[in-house]
N, C-alpha and C positions, 0 to 999 in steps of 0.2 A: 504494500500500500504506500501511495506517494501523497503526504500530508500537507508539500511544500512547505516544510521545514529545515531542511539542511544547509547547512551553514550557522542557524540561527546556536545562540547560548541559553540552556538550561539548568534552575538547581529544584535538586529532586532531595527532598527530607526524606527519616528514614528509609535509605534507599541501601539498608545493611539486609533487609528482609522481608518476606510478602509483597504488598501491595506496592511499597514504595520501590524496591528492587527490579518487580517485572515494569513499572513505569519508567526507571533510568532503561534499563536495558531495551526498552520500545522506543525511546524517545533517541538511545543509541541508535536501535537500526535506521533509523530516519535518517544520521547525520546531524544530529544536534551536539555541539558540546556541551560537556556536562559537567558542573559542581556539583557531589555528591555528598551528602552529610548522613550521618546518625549517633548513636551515641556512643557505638564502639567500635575503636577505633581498627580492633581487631576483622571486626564482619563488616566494616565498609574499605579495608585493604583488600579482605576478598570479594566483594564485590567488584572492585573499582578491575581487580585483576578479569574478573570473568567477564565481564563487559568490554574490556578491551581488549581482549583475545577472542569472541565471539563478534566481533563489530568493528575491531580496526579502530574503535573510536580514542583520540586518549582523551582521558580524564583529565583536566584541566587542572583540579583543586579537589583534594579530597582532607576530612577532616571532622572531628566529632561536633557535636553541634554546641557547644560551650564556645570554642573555637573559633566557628563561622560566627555565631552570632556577637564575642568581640569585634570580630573582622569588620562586621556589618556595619558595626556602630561606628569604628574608628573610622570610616569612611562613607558616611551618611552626611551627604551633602544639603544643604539647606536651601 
């Protein structure tokens, strides 16, 4: 399925398991780039792995979500 999204950047929460995992790895096969977050830090390295040997895609930023939502804020533009 061609959603015309490729190219485009995405961040998928909990994206270590279930719901949020089979959404990074769809929005992978599209060709979206992706920032990945969840809470540990362990099952979203394997995520990030299996997504990117399944899809070619890399992962951009991966990272638990304490983390990203630092990031977010130091860089929350007004």
């Amino acid at each position: 399925m061609d959603l015309g999204i490729k190219g485009r950047k995405g961040i998928v929460g909990g994206a270590s398991t279930g719901l949020g995992r089979a959404c990074a790895l769809a929005l992978a096969r599209e060709g979206v780039g992706l920032t990945i977050v969840a809470r540990t830090a362990a099952n979203i390295e394997s995520a990030a792995e299996e997504i990117s040997s399944e899809t070619g895609v890399r992962i951009r930023h991966q990272s638990n979500t304490r983390d990203m939502a630092k990031y977010l804020l130091k860089t929350k533009t007004g």
